[in-house]
C-alpha positions as CSV (number, residue, x, y, z in Angstrom):
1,X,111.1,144.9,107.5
2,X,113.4,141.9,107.8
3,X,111.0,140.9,110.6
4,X,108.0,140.4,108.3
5,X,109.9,138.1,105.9
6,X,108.5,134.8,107.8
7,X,105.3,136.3,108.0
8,X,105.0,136.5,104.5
9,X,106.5,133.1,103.3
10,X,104.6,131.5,105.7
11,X,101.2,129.8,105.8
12,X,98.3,131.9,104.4
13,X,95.0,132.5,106.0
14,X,93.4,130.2,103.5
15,X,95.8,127.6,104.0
16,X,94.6,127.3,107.9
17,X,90.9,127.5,106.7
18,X,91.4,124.5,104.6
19,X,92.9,122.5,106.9
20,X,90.4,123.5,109.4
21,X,87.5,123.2,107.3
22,X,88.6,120.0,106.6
23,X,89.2,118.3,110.3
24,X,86.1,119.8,111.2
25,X,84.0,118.1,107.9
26,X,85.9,114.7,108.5
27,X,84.5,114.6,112.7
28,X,80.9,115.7,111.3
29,X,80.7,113.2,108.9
30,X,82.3,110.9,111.5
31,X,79.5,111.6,113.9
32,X,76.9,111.6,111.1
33,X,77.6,108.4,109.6
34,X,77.9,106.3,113.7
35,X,74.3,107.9,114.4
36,X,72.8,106.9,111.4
37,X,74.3,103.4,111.4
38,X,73.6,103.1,115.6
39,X,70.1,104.2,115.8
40,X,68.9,102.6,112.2
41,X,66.9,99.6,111.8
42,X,64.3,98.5,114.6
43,X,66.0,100.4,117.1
44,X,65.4,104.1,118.4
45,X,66.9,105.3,122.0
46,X,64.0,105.4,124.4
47,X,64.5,108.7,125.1
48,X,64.1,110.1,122.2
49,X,61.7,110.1,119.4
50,X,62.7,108.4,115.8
51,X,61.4,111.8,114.4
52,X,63.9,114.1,116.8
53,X,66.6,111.1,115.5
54,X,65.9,112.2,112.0
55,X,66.0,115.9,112.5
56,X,69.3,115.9,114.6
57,X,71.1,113.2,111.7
58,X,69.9,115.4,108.8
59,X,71.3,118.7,110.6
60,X,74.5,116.9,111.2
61,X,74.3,116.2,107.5
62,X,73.8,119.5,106.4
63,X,76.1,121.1,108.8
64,X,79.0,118.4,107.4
65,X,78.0,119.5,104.0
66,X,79.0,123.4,104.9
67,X,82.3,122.5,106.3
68,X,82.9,120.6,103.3
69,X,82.2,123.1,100.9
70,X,84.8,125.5,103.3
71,X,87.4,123.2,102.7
72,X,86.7,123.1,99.1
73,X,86.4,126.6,98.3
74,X,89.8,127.8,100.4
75,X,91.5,125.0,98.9
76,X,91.0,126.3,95.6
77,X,91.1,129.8,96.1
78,X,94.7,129.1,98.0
79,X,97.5,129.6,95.6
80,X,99.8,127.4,97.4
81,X,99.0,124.9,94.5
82,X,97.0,126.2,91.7
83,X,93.7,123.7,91.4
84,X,90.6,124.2,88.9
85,X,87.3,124.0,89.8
86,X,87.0,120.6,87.9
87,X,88.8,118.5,90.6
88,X,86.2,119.4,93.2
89,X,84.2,116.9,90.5
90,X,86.2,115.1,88.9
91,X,88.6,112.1,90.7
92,X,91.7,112.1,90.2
93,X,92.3,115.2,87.8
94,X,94.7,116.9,90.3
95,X,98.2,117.6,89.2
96,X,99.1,117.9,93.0
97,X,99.1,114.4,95.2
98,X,96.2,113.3,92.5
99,X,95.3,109.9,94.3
100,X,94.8,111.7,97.4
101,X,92.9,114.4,96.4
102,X,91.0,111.5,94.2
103,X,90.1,110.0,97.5
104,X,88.7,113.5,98.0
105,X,86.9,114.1,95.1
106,X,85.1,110.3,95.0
107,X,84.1,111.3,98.9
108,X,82.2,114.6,97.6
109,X,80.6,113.3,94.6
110,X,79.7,110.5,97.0
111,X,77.7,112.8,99.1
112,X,76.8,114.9,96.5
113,X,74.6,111.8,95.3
114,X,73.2,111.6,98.7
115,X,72.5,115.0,99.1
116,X,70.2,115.4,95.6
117,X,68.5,112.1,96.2
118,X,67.8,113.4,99.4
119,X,65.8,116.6,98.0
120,X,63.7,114.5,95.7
121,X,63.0,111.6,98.0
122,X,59.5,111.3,97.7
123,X,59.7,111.2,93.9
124,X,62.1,108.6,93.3
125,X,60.8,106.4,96.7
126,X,61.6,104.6,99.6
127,X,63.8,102.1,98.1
128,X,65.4,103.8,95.9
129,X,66.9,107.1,98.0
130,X,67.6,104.3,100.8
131,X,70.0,102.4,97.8
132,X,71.5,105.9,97.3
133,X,72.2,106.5,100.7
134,X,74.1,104.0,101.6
135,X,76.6,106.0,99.7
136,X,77.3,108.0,102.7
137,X,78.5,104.8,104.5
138,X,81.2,104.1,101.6
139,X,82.2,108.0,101.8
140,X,83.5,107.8,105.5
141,X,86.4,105.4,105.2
142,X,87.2,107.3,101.2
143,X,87.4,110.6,103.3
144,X,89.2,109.0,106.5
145,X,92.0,108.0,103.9
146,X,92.2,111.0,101.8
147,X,92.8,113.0,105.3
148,X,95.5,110.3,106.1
149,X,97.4,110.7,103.2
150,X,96.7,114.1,101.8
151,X,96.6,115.9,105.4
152,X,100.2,117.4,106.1
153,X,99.4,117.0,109.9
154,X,98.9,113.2,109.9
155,X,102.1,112.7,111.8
156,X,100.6,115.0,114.9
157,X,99.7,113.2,118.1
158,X,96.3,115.1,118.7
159,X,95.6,114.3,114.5
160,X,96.4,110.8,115.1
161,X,94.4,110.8,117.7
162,X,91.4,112.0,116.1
163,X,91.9,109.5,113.4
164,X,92.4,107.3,116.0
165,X,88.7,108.4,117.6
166,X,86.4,108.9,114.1
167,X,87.7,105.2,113.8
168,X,86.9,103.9,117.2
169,X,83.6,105.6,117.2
170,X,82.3,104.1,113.8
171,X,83.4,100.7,114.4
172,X,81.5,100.4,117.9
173,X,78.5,102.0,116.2
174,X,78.3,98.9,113.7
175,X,78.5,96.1,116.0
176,X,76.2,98.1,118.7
177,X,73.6,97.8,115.3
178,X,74.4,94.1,114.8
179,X,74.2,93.4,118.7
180,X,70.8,95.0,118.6
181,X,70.1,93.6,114.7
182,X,68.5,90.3,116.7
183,X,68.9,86.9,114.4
184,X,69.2,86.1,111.3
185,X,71.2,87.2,108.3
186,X,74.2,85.9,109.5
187,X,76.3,86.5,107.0
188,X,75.9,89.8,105.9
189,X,76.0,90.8,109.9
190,X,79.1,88.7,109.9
191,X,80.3,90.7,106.4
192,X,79.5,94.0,108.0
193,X,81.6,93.5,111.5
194,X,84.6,92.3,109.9
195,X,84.5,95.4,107.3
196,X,84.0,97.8,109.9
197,X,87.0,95.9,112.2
198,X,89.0,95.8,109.2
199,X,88.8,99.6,108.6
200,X,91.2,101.1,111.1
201,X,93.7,98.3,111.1
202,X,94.2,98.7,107.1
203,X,94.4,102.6,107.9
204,X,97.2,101.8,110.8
205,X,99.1,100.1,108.0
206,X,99.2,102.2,105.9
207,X,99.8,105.3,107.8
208,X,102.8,103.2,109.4
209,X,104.6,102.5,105.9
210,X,103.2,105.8,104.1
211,X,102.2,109.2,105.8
212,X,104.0,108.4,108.9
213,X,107.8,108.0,106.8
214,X,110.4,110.5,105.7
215,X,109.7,111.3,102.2
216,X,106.0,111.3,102.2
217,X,105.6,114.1,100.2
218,X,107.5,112.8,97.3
219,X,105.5,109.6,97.0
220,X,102.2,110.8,97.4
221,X,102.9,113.6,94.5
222,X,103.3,116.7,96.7
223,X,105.4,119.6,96.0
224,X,108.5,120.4,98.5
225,X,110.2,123.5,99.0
226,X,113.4,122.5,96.8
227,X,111.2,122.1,93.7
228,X,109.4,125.4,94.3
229,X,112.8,127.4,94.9
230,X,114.2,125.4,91.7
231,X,111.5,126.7,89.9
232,X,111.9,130.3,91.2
233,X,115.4,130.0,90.4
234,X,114.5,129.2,86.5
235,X,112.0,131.6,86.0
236,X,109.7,128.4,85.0
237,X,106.2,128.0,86.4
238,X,104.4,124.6,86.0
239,X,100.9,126.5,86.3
240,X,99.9,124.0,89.3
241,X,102.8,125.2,91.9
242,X,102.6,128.8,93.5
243,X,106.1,130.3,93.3
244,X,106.3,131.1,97.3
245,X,107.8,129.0,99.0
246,X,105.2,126.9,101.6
247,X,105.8,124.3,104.2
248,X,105.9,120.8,103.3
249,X,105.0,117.5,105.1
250,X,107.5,118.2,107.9
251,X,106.6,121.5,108.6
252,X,103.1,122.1,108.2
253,X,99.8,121.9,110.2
254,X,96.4,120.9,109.4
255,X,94.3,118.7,107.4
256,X,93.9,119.2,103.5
């Protein structure tokens, strides 16, 4: 019996889902959001037709929007920390690492807006759904940092790596599309490439004076084991904190 006493404190099967379903949404949106912004505009690979393009960006979309809901549904079914169904909606609500999950939050809603825009294209128009969607472009970098700072992997090589990778890859998407852009509009082709080169070099700094520290957990509003066993110890609960004790940021794996 005393050899099933780590198995039972340790991670749950929903707590690997999570962090699973939550890597695997962050490279599909990753790869969604570079081949929409590479092949937009005037320019279609010659091997391939604008309409086989479409269909391969929307399945990525729809596939990303699966995952997604995977993470969301295992992290709120997990009783690690105890989180209503409201904060899947609403920013910042979270008692646990509420920035962070905020970040989160603002990314789903984000594509949520894409998503129904997306089913009633042809009633609202052209213009209008194409305004809307540029909302998937602003939910990549809100989604890159909530994995940065909520994930309790971050300080992984093969995690920083991928970071690393999703960043790489959206950048040199944008300035393929301003290389092949042609002239004009200088300034907001200007605007765009220094955004996009600014994106991973803000996400390097703050993953060198955040994530990357001792003490992360603290700061960014998580729970460590010593409050949980104090808790335990009292006979208290909070209502947000499971009382088992669960890894923290210097012992778990995964992305939240």
């Amino acid at each position: 019996m005393t050899g099933l006493v780590p198995l039972a404190a340790g991670p749950s099967p929903l707590w690997y889902a999570t962090r699973a379903g939550g890597t695997v949404a962050l490279v599909l949106l990753t790869v969604t959001v570079a081949l929409g912004v590479a092949v937009g505009g005037r320019h279609t690979p010659r091997r391939l037709a604008r309409f086989e393009v479409s269909a391969l960006h929307r399945n990525l979309s729809v596939l990303t929007l699966v995952f997604l809901a995977l993470h969301i549904v295992t992290v709120i079914l997990d009783t690690f920390v105890h989180l209503g169904w409201w904060v899947t909606v609403v920013p910042f609500a979270a008692s646990y690492r509420p920035l962070w999950l905020g970040l989160g939050t603002v990314a789903f809603d984000l594509l949520l807006a894409v998503a129904a825009t997306s089913a009633v294209r042809l009633r609202i128009g052209q213009r209008r759904w194409k305004a809307v969607h540029w909302l998937a472009y602003a939910a990549w970098p809100v989604a890159l940092f909530h994995a940065a700072g909520t994930g309790t992997d971050t300080r992984l090589t093969l995690q920083l790596a991928l970071y690393a990778a999703c960043a790489a890859l959206v950048v040199a998407a944008v300035w393929w599309r301003l290389y092949r852009a042609g002239p004009g509009r200088v300034a907001v082709r200007l605007w765009a490439g220094v955004t996009a080169a600014a994106v991973p070099v803000v996400l390097a700094a703050f993953m060198n004076s955040g994530p990357l520290q001792p003490g992360w957990a603290q700061r960014a509003g998580g729970t460590t084991a010593t409050s949980t066993s104090t808790s335990t110890s009292t006979g208290t609960s909070t209502g947000t904190v499971h009382s088992t004790p669960a890894p923290t940021d210097d012992d778990e794996g995964g992305s939240e």
